[in-house]
C-alpha positions in Angstrom: 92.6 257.4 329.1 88.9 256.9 329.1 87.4 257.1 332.7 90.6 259.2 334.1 89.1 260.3 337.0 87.6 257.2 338.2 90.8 255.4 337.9 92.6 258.5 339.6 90.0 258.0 342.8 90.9 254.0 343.0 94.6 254.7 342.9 94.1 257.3 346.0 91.9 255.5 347.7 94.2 251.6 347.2 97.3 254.3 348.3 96.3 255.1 351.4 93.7 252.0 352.9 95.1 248.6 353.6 92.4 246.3 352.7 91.2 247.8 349.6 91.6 246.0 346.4 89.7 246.5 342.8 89.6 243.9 340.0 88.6 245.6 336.2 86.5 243.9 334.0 85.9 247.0 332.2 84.9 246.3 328.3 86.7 249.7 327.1 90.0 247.8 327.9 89.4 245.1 325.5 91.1 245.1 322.3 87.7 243.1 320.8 85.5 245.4 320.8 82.1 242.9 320.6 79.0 243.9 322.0 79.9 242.6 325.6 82.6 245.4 325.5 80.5 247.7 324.2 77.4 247.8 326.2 79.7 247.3 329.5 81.9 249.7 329.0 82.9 250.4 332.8 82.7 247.1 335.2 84.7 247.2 338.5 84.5 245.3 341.4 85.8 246.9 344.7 86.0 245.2 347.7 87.4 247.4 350.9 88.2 245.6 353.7 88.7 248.7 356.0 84.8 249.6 355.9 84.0 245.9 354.6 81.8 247.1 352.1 82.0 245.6 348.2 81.5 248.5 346.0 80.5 247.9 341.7 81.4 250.9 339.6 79.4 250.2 336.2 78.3 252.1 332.8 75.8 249.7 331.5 74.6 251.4 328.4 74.4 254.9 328.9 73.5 254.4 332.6 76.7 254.9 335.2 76.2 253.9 338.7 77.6 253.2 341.9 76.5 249.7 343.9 77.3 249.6 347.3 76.6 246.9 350.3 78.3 245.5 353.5 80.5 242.5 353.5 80.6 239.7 356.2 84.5 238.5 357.5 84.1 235.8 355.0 83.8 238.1 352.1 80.2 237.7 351.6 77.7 239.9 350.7 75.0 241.1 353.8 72.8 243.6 353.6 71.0 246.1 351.8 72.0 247.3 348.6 72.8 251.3 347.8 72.4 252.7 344.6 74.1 256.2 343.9 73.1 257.2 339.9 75.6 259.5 337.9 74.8 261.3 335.4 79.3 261.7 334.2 82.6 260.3 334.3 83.4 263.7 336.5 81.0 263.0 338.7 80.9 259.0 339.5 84.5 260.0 340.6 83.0 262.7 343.0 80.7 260.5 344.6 83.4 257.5 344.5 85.7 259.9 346.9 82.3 261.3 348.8 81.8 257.4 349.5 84.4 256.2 350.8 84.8 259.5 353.1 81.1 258.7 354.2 82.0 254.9 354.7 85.2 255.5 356.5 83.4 257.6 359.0 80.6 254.9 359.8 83.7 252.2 360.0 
């Protein structure tokens, strides 16, 4: 499966915190492959309710990122927003699990 080890980070991380739930718009999943699919490859939204924080896991082009910022109660977004670049597949899932370690702790 393409993105493994991203996937295999989400699934840890939605086993053990109440709260945390990811939708997938991911183009790689899409049986059309048009150009929407192809130039977003990777889309997922997070949104973690135990360190209210609303997390987007991309690969726009060749670019893969993490996108981070606080939630209010509501569900809103607040704040500033965090960038964390990545140059891999292997790494975005390092820095996923190095997140939401860092993030639990400030919670």
């Amino acid at each position: 499966m393409k993105y493994r080890e991203i996937y295999e980070a989400l699934e840890r991380r939605w086993q053990t915190t109440p709260g945390f739930r990811f939708s997938d718009f991911s183009g790689w999943r899409n049986p059309r492959q048009d150009h929407a699919a192809a130039y977003r490859p990777l889309w997922i939204v997070i949104e973690d309710r135990a360190t209210m924080r609303r997390i987007w896991v991309t690969q726009v082009g060749p670019e893969m990122e993490i996108t981070y910022m606080a939630m209010d109660d509501k569900g809103f977004n607040q704040g500033q927003l965090y960038r964390i670049h990545c140059p891999g597949t292997a790494q975005m899932a390092q820095e996923l699990e190095r997140l939401f370690t860092r993030l639990d702790r400030a919670a």
